[in-house]
PyMOL CGO cylinders between C-alpha atoms (Angstrom):
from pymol import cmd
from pymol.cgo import CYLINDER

trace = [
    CYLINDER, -12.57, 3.25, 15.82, -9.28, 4.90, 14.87, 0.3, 1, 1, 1, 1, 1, 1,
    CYLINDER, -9.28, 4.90, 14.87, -8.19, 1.15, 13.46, 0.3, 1, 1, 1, 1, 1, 1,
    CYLINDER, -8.19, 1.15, 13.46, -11.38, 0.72, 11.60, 0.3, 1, 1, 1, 1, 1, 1,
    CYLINDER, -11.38, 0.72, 11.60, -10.47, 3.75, 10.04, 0.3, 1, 1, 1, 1, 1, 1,
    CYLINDER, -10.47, 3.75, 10.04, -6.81, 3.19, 9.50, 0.3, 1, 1, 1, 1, 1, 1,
    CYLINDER, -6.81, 3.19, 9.50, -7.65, 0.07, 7.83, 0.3, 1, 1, 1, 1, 1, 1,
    CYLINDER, -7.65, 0.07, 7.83, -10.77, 1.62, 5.35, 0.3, 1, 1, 1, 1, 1, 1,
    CYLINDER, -10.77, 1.62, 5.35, -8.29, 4.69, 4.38, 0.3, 1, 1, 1, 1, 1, 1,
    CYLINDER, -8.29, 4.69, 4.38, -5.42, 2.35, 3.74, 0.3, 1, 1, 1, 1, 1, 1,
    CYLINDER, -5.42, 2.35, 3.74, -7.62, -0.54, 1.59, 0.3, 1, 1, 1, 1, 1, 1,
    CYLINDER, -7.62, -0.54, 1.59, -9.49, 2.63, -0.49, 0.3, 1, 1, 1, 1, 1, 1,
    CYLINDER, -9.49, 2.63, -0.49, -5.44, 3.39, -1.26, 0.3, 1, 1, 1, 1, 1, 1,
    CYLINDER, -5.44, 3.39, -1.26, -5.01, 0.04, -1.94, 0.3, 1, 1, 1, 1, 1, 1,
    CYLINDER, -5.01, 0.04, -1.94, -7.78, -0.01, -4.92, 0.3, 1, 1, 1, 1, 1, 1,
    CYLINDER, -7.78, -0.01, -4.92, -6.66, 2.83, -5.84, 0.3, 1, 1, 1, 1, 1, 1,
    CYLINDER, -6.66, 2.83, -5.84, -3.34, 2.08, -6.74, 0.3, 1, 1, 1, 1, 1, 1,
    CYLINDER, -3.34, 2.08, -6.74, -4.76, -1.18, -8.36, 0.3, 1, 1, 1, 1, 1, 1,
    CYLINDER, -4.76, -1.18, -8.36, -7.18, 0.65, -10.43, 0.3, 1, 1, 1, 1, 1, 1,
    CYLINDER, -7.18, 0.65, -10.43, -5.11, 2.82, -11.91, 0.3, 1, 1, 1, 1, 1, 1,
    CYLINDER, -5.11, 2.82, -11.91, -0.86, 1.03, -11.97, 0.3, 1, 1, 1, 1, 1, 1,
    CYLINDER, -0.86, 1.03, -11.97, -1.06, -1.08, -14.39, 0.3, 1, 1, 1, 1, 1, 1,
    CYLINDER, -1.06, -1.08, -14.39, 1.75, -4.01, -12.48, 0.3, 1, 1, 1, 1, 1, 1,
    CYLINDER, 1.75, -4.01, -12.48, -0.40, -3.28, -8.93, 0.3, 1, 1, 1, 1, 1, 1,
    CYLINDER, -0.40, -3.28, -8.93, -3.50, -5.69, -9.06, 0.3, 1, 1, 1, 1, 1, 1,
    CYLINDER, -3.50, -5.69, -9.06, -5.79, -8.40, -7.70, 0.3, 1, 1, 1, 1, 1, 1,
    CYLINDER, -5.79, -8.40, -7.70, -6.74, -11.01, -9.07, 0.3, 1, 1, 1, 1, 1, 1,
    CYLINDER, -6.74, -11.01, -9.07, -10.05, -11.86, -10.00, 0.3, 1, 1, 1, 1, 1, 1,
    CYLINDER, -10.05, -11.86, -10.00, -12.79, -11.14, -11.69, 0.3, 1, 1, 1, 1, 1, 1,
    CYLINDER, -12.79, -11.14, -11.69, -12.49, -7.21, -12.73, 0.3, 1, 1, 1, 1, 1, 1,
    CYLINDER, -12.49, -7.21, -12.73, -16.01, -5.82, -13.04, 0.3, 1, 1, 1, 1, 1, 1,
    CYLINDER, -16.01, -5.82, -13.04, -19.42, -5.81, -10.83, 0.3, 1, 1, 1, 1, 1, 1,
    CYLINDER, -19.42, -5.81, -10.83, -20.70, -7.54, -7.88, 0.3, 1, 1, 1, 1, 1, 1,
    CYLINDER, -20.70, -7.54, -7.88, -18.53, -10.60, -8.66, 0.3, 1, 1, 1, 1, 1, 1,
    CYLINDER, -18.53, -10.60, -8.66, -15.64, -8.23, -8.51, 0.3, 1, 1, 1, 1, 1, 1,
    CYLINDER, -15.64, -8.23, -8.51, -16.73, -6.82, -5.15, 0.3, 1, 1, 1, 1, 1, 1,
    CYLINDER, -16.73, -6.82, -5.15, -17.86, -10.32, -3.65, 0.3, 1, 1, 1, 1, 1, 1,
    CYLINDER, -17.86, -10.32, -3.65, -14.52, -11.36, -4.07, 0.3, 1, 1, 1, 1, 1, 1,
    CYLINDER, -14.52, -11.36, -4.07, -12.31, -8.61, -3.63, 0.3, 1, 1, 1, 1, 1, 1,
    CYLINDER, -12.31, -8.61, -3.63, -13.18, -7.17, -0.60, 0.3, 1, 1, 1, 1, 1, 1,
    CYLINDER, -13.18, -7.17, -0.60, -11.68, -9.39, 1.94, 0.3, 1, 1, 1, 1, 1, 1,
    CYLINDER, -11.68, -9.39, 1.94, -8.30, -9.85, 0.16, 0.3, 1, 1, 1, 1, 1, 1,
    CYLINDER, -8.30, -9.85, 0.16, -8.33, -5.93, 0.33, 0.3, 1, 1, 1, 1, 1, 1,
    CYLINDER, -8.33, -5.93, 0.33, -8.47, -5.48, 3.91, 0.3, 1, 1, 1, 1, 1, 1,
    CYLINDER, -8.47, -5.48, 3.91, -6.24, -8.24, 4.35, 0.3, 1, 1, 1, 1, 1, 1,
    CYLINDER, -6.24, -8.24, 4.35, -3.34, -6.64, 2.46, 0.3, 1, 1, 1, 1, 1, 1,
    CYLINDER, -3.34, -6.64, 2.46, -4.24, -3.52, 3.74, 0.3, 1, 1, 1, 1, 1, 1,
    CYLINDER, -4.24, -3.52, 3.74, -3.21, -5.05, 7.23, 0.3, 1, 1, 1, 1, 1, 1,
    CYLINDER, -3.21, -5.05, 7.23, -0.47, -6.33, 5.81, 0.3, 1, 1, 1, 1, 1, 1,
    CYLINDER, -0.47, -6.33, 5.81, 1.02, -2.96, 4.19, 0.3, 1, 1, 1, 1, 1, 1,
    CYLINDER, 1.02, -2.96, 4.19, 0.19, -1.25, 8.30, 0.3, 1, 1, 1, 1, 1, 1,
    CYLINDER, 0.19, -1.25, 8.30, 2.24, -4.15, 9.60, 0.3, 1, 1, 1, 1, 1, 1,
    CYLINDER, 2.24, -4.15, 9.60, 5.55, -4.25, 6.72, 0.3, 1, 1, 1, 1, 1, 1,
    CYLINDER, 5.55, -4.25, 6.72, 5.00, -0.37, 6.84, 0.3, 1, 1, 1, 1, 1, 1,
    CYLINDER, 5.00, -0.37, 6.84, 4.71, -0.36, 11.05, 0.3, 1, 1, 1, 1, 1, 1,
    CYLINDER, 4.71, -0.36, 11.05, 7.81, -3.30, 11.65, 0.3, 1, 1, 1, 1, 1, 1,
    CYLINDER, 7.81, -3.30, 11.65, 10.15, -2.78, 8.77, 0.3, 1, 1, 1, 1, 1, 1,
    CYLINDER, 10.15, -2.78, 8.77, 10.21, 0.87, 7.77, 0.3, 1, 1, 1, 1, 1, 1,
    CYLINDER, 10.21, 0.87, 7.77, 11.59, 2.55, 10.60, 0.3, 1, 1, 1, 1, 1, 1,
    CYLINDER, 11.59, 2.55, 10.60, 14.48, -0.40, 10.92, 0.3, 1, 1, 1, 1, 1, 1,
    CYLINDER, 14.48, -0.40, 10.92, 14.97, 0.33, 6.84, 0.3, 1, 1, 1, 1, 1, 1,
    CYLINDER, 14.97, 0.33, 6.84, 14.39, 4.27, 6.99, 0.3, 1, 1, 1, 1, 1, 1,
    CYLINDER, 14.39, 4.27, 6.99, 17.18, 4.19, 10.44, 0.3, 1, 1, 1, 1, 1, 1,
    CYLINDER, 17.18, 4.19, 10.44, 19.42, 2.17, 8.37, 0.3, 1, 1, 1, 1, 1, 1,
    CYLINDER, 19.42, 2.17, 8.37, 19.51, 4.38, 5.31, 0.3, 1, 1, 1, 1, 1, 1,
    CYLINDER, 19.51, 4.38, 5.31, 19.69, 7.79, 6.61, 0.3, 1, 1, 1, 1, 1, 1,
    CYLINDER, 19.69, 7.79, 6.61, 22.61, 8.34, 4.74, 0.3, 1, 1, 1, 1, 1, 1,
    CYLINDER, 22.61, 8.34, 4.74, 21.04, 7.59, 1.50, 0.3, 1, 1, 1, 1, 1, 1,
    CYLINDER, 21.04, 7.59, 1.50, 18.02, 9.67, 2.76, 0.3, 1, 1, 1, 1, 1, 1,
    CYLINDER, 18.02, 9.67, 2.76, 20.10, 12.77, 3.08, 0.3, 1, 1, 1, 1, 1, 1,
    CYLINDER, 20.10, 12.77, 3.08, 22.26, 12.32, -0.07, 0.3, 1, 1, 1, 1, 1, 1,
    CYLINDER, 22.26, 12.32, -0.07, 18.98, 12.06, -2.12, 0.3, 1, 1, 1, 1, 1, 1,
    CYLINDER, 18.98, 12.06, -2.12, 17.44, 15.18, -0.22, 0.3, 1, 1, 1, 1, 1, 1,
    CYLINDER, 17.44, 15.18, -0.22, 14.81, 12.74, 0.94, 0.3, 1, 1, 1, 1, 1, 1,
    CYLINDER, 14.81, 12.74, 0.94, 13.67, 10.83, -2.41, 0.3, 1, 1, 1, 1, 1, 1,
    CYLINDER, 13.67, 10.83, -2.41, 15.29, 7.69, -0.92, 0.3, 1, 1, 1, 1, 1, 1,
    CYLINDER, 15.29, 7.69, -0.92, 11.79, 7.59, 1.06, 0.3, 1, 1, 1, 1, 1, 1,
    CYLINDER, 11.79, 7.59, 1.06, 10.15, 7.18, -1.84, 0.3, 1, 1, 1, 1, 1, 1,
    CYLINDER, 10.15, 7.18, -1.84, 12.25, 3.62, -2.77, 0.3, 1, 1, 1, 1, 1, 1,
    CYLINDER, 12.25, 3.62, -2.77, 11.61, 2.68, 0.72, 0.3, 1, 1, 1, 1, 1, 1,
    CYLINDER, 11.61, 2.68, 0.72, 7.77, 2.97, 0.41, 0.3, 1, 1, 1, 1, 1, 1,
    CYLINDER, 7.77, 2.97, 0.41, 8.14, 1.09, -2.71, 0.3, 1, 1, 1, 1, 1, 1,
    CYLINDER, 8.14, 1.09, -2.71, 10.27, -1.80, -1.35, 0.3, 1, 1, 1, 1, 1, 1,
    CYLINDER, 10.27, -1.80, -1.35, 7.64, -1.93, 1.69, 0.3, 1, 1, 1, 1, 1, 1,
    CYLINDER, 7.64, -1.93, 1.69, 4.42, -2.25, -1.31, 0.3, 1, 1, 1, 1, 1, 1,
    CYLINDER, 4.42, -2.25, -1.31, 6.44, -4.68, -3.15, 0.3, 1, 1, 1, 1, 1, 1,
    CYLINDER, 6.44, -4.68, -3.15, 7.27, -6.81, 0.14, 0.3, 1, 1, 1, 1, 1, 1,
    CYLINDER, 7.27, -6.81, 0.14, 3.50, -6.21, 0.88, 0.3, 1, 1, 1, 1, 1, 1,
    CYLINDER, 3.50, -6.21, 0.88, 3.13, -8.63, -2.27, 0.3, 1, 1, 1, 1, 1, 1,
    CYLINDER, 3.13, -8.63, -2.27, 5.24, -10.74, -1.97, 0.3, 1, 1, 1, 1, 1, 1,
    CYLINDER, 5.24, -10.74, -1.97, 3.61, -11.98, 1.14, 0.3, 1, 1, 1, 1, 1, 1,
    CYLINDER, 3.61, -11.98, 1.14, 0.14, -11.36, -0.19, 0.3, 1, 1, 1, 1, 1, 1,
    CYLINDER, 0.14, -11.36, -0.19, 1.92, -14.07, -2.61, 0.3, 1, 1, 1, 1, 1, 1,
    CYLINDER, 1.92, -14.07, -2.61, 2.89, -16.36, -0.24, 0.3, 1, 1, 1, 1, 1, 1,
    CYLINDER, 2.89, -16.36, -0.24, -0.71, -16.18, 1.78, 0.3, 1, 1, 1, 1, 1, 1,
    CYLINDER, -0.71, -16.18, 1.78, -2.24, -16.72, -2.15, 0.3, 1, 1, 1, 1, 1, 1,
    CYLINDER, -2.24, -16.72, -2.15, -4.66, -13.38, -1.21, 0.3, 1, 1, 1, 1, 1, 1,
    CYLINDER, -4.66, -13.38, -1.21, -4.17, -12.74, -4.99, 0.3, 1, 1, 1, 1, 1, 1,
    CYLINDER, -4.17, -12.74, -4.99, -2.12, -9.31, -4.62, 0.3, 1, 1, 1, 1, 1, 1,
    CYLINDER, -2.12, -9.31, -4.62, 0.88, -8.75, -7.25, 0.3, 1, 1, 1, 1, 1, 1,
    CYLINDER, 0.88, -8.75, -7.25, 3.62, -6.04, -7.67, 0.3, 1, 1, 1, 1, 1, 1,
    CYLINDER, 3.62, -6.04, -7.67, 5.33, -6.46, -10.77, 0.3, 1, 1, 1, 1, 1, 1,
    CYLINDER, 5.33, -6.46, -10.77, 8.41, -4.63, -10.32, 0.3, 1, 1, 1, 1, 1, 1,
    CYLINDER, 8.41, -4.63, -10.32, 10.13, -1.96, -8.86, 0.3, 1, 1, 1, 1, 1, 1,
    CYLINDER, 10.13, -1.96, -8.86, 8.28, 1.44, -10.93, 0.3, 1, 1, 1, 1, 1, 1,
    CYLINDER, 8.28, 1.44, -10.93, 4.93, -0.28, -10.39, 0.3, 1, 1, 1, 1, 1, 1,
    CYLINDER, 4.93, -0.28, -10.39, 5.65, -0.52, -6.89, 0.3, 1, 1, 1, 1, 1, 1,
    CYLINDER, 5.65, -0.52, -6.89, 7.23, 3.18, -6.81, 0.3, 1, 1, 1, 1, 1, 1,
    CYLINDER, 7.23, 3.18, -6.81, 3.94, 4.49, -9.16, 0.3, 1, 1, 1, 1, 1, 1,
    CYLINDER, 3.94, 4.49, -9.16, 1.73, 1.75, -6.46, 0.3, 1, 1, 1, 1, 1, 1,
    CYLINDER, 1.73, 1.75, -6.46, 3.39, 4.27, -3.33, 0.3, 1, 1, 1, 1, 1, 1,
    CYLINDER, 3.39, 4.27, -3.33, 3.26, 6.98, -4.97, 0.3, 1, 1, 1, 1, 1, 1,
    CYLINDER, 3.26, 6.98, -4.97, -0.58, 6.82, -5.31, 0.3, 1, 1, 1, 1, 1, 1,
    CYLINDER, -0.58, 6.82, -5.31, -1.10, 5.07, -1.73, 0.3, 1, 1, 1, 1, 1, 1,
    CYLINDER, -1.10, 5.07, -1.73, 0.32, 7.81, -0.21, 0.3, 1, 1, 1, 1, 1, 1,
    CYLINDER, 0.32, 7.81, -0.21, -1.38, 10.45, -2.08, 0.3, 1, 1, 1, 1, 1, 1,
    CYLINDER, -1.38, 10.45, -2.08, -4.70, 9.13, -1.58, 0.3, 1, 1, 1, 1, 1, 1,
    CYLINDER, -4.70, 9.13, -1.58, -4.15, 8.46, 1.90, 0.3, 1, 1, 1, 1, 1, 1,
    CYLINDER, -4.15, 8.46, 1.90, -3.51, 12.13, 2.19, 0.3, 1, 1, 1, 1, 1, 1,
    CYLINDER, -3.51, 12.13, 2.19, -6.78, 12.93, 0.61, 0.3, 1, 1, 1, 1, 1, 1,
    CYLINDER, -6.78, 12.93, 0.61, -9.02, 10.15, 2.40, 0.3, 1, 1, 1, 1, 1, 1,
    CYLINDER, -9.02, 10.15, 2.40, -7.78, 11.85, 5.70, 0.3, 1, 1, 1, 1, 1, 1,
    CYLINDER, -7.78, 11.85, 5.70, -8.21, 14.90, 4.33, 0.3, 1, 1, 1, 1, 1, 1,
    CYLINDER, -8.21, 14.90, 4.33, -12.04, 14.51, 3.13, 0.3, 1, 1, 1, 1, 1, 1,
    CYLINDER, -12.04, 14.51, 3.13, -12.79, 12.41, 5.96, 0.3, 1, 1, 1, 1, 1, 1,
    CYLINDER, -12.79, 12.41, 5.96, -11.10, 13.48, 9.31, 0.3, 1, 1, 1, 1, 1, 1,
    CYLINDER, -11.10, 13.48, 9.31, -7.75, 12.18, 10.38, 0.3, 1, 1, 1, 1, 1, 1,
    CYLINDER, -7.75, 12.18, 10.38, -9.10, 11.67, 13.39, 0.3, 1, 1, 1, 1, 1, 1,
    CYLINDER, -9.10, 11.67, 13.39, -5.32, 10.38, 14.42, 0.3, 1, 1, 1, 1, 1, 1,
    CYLINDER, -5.32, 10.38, 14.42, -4.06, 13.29, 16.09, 0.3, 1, 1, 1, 1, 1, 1,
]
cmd.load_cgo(trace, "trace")
């Protein structure tokens, strides 16, 4: 249950961040149940995706650039959450689940929003997590 979550809170993030940053998106039709219809599964794909690149590759990245964390009082996180959305789309890419990044302040805007509304999903609904 506590993956079924995980993967809901993460793909409503997802949406999120490719409703409202303008170089995070799907592609596809963009309005009603055509939208929806084919959407959905490419949503909870990437969202797997981001938990795995965020899961396998951030703590090797983060333990690699602790000096640049501490330097940057911490903001360096912030370009590390971005490098793990825009490798997120690059192999959404690859897999042709029609995800894009376009560049590095869409993916730092894209993380910035993912990790605020993951925040407030777990807030309104229960991180049940701990």
């Amino acid at each position: 249950m506590r993956f079924v979550s995980w993967l809901l809170t993460t793909a409503v993030a997802l949406a999120t961040a490719a409703w409202l940053v303008d170089g995070v998106r799907f592609t596809g039709p963009s309005s009603g149940t055509a939208e929806l219809e084919h959407k959905w599964l490419p949503l909870l794909l990437v969202a797997l995706i981001l938990g795995v690149v965020t899961s396998v590759v951030k703590p090797v990245l983060t333990l690699l650039s602790i000096p640049f964390i501490i330097v940057t009082l911490g903001l360096f996180l912030l370009v590390i959450n971005a490098a793990m959305l825009a490798l997120t789309g690059w192999l959404a890419e690859q897999l042709d689940l029609g995800f894009r990044v376009d560049g590095f302040w869409a993916a730092v805007l894209g993380a910035v929003v993912i990790t605020v509304m993951t925040w407030v999903v777990d807030r309104v609904v229960g991180d049940d997590r701990r």
